[in-house]
C-alpha positions in Angstrom: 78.7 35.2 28.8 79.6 38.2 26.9 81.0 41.1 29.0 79.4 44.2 28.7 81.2 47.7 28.8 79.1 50.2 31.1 79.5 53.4 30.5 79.2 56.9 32.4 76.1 57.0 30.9 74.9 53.6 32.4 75.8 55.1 35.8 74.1 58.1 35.3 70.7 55.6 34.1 71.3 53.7 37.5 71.7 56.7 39.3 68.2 57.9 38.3 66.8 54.7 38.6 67.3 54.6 42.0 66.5 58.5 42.9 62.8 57.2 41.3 63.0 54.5 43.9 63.5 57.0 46.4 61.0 59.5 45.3 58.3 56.4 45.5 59.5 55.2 48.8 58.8 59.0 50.5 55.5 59.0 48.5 56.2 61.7 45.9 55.5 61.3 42.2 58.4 60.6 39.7 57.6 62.7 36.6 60.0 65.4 37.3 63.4 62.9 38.1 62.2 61.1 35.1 62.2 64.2 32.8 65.5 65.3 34.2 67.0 61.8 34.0 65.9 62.2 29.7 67.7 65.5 29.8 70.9 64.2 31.8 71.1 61.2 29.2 70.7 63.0 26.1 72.9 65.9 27.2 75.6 63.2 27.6 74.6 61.1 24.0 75.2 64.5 22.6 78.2 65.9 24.4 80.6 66.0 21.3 78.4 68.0 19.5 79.1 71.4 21.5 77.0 73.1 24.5 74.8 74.9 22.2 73.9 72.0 19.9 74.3 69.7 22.8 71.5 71.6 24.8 69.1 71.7 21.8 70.0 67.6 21.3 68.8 67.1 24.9 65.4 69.3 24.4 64.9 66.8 20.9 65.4 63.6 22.8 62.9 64.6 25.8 60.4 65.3 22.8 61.4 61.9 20.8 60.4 59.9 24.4 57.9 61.2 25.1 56.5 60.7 21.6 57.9 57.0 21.4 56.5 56.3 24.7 53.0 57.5 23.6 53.1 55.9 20.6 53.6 52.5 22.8 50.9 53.4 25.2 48.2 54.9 22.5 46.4 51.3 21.7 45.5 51.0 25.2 44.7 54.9 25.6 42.3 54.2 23.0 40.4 51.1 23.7 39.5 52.4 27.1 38.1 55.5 25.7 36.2 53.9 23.1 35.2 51.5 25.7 33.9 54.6 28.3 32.7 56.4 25.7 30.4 53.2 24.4 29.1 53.1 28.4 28.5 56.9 28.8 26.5 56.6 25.7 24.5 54.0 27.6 23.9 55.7 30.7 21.2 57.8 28.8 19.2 55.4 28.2 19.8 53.5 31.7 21.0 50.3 30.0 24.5 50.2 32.2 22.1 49.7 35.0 20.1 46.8 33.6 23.4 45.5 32.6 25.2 44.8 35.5 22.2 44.0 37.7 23.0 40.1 37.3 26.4 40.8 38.6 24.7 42.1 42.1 24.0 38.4 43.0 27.6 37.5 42.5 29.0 40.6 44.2 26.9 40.5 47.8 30.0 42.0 49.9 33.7 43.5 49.6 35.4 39.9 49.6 32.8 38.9 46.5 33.4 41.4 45.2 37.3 41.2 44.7 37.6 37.7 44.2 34.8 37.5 41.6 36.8 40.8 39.9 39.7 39.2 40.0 38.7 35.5 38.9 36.9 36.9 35.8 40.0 39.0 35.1 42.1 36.0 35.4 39.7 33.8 33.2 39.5 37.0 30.2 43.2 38.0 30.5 44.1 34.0 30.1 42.4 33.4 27.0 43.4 36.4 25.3 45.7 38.2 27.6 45.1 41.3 30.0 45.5 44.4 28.0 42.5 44.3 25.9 41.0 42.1 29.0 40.8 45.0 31.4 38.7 47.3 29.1 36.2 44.6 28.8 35.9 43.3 32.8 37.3 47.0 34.5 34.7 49.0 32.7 31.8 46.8 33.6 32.4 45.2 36.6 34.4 48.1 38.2 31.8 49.4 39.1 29.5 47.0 40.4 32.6 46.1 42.6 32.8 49.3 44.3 29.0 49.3 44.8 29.7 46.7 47.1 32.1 48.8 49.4 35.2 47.4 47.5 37.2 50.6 47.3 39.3 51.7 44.1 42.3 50.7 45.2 40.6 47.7 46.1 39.7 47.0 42.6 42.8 48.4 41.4 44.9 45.0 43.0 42.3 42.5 42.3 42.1 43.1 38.4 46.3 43.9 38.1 47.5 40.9 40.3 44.7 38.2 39.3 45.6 39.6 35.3 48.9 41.4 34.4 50.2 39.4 37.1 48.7 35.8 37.4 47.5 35.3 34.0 50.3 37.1 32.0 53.3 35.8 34.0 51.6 31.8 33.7 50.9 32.4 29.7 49.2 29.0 29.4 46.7 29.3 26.8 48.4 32.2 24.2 51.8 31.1 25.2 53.5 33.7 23.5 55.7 34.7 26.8 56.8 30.8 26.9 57.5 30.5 23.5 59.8 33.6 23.8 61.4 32.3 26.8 62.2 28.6 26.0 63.2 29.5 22.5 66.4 31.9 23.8 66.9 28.7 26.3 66.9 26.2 23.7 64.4 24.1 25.5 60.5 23.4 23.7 57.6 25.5 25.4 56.3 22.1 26.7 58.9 21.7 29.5 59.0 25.2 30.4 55.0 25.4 30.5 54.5 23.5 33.5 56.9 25.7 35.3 55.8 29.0 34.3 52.2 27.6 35.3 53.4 26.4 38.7 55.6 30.1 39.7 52.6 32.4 38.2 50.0 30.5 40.9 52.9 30.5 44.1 53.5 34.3 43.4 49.9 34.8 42.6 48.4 33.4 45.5 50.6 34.8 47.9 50.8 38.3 46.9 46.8 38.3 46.3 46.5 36.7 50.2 48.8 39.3 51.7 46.9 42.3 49.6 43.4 41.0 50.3 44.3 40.6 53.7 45.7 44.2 54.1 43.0 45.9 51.8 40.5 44.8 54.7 42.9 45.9 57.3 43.4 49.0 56.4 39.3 49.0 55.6 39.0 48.4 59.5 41.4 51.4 60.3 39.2 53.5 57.9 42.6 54.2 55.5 40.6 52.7 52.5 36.9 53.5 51.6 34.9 52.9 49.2 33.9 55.7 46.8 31.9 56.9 43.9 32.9 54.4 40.4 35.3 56.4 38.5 32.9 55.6 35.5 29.6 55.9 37.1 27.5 53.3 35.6 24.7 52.5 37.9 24.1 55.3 40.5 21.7 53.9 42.9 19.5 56.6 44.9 17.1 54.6 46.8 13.6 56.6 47.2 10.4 55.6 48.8 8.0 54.3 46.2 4.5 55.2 45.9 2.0 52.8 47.7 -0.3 52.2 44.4 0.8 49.9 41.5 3.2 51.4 38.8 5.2 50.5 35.9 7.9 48.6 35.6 9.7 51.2 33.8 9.0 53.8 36.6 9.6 51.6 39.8 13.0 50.7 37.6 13.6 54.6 37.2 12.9 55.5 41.0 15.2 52.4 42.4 17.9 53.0 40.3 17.7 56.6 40.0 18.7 56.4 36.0 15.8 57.1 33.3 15.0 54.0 31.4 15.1 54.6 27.7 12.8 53.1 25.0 15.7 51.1 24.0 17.6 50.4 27.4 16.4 46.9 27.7 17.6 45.9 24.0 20.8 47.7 24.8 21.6 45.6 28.0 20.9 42.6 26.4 23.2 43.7 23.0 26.5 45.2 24.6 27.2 42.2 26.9 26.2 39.5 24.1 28.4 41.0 22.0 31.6 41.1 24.3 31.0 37.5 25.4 30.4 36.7 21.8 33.7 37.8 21.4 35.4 36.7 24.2 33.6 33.1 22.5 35.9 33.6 19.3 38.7 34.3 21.0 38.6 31.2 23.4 37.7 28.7 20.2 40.4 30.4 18.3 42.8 30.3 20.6 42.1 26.1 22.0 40.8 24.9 18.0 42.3 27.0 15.3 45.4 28.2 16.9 47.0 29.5 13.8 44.6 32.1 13.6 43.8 33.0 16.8 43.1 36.2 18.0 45.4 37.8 20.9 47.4 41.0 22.0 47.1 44.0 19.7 44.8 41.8 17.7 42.4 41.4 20.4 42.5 44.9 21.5 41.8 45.9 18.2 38.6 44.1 17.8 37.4 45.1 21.6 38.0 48.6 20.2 36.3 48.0 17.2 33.4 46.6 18.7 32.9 49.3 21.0 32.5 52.0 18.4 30.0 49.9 16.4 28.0 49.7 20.1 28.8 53.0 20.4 27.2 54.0 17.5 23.9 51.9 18.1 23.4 53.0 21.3 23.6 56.8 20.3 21.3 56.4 17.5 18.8 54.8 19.6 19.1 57.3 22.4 19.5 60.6 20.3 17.8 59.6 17.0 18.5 62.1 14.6 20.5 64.5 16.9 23.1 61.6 17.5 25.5 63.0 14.6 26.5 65.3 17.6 26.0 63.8 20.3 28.7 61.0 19.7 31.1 63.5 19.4 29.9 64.3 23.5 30.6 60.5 24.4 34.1 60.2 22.6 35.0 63.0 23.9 34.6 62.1 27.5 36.1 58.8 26.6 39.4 60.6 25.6 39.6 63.2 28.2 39.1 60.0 30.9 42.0 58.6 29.3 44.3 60.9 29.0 44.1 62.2 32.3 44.8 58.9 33.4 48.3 58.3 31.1 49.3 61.8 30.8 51.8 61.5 34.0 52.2 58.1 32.9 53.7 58.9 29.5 57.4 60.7 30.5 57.7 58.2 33.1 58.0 55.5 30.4 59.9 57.2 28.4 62.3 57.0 30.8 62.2 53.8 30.4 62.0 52.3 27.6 64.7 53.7 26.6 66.9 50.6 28.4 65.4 48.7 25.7 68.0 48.9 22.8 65.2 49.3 19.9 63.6 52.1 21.9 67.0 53.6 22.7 67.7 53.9 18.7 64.4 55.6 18.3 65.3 57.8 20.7 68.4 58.5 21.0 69.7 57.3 17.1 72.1 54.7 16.2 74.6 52.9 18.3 72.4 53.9 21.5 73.0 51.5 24.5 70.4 49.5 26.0 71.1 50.7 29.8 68.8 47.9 31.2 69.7 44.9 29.7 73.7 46.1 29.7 72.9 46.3 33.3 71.3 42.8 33.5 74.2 41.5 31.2 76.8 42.8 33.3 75.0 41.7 36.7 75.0 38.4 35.5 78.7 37.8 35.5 79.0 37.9 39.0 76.6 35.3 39.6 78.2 32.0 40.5 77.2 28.5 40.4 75.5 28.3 43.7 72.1 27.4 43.0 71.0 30.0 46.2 73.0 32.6 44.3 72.2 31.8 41.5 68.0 31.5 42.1 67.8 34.7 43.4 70.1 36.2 40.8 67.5 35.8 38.2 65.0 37.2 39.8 66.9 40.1 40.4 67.9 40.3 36.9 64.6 39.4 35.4 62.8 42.5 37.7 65.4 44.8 36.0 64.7 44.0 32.9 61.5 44.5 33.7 62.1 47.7 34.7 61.4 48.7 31.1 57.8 48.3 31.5 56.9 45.9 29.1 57.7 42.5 31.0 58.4 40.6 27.5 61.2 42.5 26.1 63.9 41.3 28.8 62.6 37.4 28.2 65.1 36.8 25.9 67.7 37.7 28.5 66.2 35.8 31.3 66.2 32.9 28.3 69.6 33.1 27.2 70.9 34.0 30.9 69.4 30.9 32.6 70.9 28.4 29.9 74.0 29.3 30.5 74.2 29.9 34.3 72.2 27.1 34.7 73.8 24.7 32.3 77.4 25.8 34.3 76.2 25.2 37.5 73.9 21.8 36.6 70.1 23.0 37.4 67.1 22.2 35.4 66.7 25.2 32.9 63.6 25.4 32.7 63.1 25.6 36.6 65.3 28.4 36.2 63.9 30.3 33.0 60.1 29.6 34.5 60.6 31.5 37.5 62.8 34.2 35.7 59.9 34.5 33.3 57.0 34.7 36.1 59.5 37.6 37.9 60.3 39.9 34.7 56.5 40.0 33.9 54.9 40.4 37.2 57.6 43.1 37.7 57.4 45.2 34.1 53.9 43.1 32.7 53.2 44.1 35.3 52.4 44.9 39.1 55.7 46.6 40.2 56.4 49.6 37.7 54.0 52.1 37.9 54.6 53.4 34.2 54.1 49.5 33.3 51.4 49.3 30.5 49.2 47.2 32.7 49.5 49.1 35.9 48.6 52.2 33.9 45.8 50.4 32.3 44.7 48.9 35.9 44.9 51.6 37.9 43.6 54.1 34.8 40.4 51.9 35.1 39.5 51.7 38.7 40.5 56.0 38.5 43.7 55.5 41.1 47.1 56.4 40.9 49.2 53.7 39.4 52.4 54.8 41.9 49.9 54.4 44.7 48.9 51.1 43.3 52.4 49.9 42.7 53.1 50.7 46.6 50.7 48.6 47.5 51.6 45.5 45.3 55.1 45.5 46.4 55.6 43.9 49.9 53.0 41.5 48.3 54.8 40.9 45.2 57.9 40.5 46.2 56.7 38.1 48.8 55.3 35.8 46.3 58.9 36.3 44.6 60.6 35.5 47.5 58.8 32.2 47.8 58.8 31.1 44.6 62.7 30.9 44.7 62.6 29.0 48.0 60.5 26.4 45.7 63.0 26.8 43.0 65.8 26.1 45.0 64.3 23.3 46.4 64.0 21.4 43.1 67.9 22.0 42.5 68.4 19.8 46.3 
């Protein structure tokens, strides 16, 4: 393995690393240790230049991560608020409401309610992955979830363990995470598969049992309650109705408490035909015509898409002629929803993805390290061939390279680090690359980073704090984690 240098400037990345550990741990929010950590790091990239020019090096790179960071979060910034925007514009003609009334026989209770969030999560995310997956199910069923009595937070774990967690980590369908991994391990996808399959379900199962199981716990001790939808689609007011005969349309309006437009019914019956229509295209694509199938950005882009054609139908038939301002009222709430949601989110990950090389040169120019994966690198020589060692080595090496928040960029490490560790101590590779791959994306994929695109994305949608929903996945997480290497090891008996 190639040795790795670490520099001051590693230490000092480490250092901060762990004081954002701390800060989590004693429940306060890391913006500020991130933000000084930027400063800290480019002060020292920039310490030959001088103390004046140094100082005004330090102020640029803060900018540049920020800026990089937002650039990397912006696609999903934007989908959800094209995708609240499209269901605010519904809510004047009460169309959310007819929407998701089929869902109420589905969702009868709290533990309906999460499992049949989750499972539909799972289902969406797997056939063209989570991102673009959690616009579509968060925005619609959210809602009807926390109806139930499921609270946020509730909803919050069900959506991000069942989908950035479960779904991304297995990869079975897209395979783009397998491909990645068994291609830096010099073994075909098809060996790995089953492995990666096998580790996503034992982490999944177990951290979803130990989080359902505490949700209703701390439900019992009144710690978690249900609250008002952050998108409030659906706002039942029950009232006594009149004793004589009325309209459908006005025993709909008194029930639900939402006026039923001229066009509400069409609407209902529109928006969710043409988000399974495309979840249709996606799934043949992906199973028949693989070559041009229709995943990641791709996906999100025509989710987004769609919901600003919807957006525009449904404002016309609510506003008519006055609709030419009006939409600017609906994607206008979209945005503000969003950004309020990523805006503490954004210099924690550019903290971050900075110990990815490529963002490091963006950042911080040419020649920058990339403090994660030198980390990982340099971890990694001081694992020996005991497979015990060795197992939980990985893992540990595969959650700091997920540390970056993406989950996917440290699965060539994991690759290239369990072929040769693996291939020196005589274990199945791809035992060892599945699990590595099931750790680094349920870590930075994710469930464990709180500046994680799909942690933001999760807890953005259910309206909770991603730190506070990180908190919460850990014990469970790493649980699942800790299990799936006793499985691991037991393969290498």
């Amino acid at each position: 393995m190639e040795s790795v240098t670490l520099t001051s400037s590693h230490w000092i990345y480490l250092t901060v690393i762990f004081t954002i550990f701390a800060f989590m741990i004693f429940r306060r929010d890391v913006v500020l240790p991130s933000i000084i950590g930027l400063f800290v790091l480019g002060w020292m990239f920039n310490s030959e230049a001088g103390f004046i020019d140094g100082a005004i090096g330090s102020g640029q790179i803060v900018f540049q991560a920020f800026l990089n960071a937002g650039v990397e979060l912006f696609d999903i910034m934007l989908v959800i608020a094209l995708m609240v925007a499209m269901l605010k514009s519904l809510q004047s003609q009460g169309a959310d409401v007819l929407m998701i009334a089929p869902m109420k026989k589905l969702m009868v209770n709290t533990t309906t309610a999460f499992f049949v969030l989750g499972i539909t999560m799972y289902l969406a995310a797997t056939f063209f992955w989570p991102t673009p997956a959690v616009a579509l199910v968060g925005t619609v069923l959210i809602p009807v979830a926390m109806k139930m009595g499921l609270p946020a937070m509730g909803a919050a774990v069900s959506i991000n363990l069942f989908g950035h967690g479960m779904a991304l980590s297995g990869d079975v369908v897209i395979q783009g995470a397998t491909r990645l991994t068994s291609a830096s391990a010099g073994i075909d996808s098809a060996i790995l598969l089953p492995y990666t399959f096998m580790f996503s379900l034992i982490v999944g199962f177990v951290a979803i049992g130990i989080s359902y199981y505490t949700i209703r716990r701390d439900m019992k001790k009144g710690k978690l309650k249900a609250e008002k939808p952050p998108i409030d689609i659906g706002n039942e007011k029950k009232k006594a109705l009149p004793d004589d005969k009325a309209s459908k349309e006005i025993a709909a309006t008194v029930e639900t408490g939402a006026p039923l437009g001229k066009y509400s019914r069409f609407l209902a019956v529109l928006v969710p035909a043409s988000l399974i229509a495309i979840v249709a295209l996606m799934v043949y694509r992906s199973v028949f015509d693989p070559d041009n199938a229709i995943q990641g950005g791709d996906a999100t882009s025509l989710l987004g898409g769609t919901a600003v054609v919807l957006l525009i139908i449904s404002t016309l038939c609510s506003q008519g002629t006055k609709a030419i301002e009006g939409i600017v009222s609906y994607i206008r709430e979209g945005f503000f929803f969003a950004i309020k949601i990523f805006a503490p989110v954004i210099p924690i990950a550019a903290f971050f993805l900075i110990g990815h090389p490529d963002h490091a040169e963006t950042v911080l120019g040419e020649g920058a390290p990339g403090y994660l994966f030198d980390l990982g690198n340099s971890m990694a020589q001081y694992i020996d061939g005991n497979t015990i060692t060795l197992t939980f080595g990985i893992v540990i090496i595969a959650i700091l390279t997920g540390m970056d928040g993406s989950g996917f960029s440290g699965l060539p490490l994991v690759g290239a680090l369990s072929s040769g560790l693996g291939s020196g101590a005589g274990v199945d590779i791809a035992v060892l690359a599945g699990l590595g791959q099931v750790a680094a994306i349920f870590a930075g994929g994710g469930t464990l980073a709180a500046w994680a695109f799909g942690v933001a994305a999760d807890a953005g949608i259910a309206g909770v704090k991603p730190i506070d929903l990180v908190r919460r996945n850990f014990i469970p997480v790493m649980t699942g984690l800790f299990v799936a290497c006793i499985v691991a090891i037991m393969f290498f008996l």
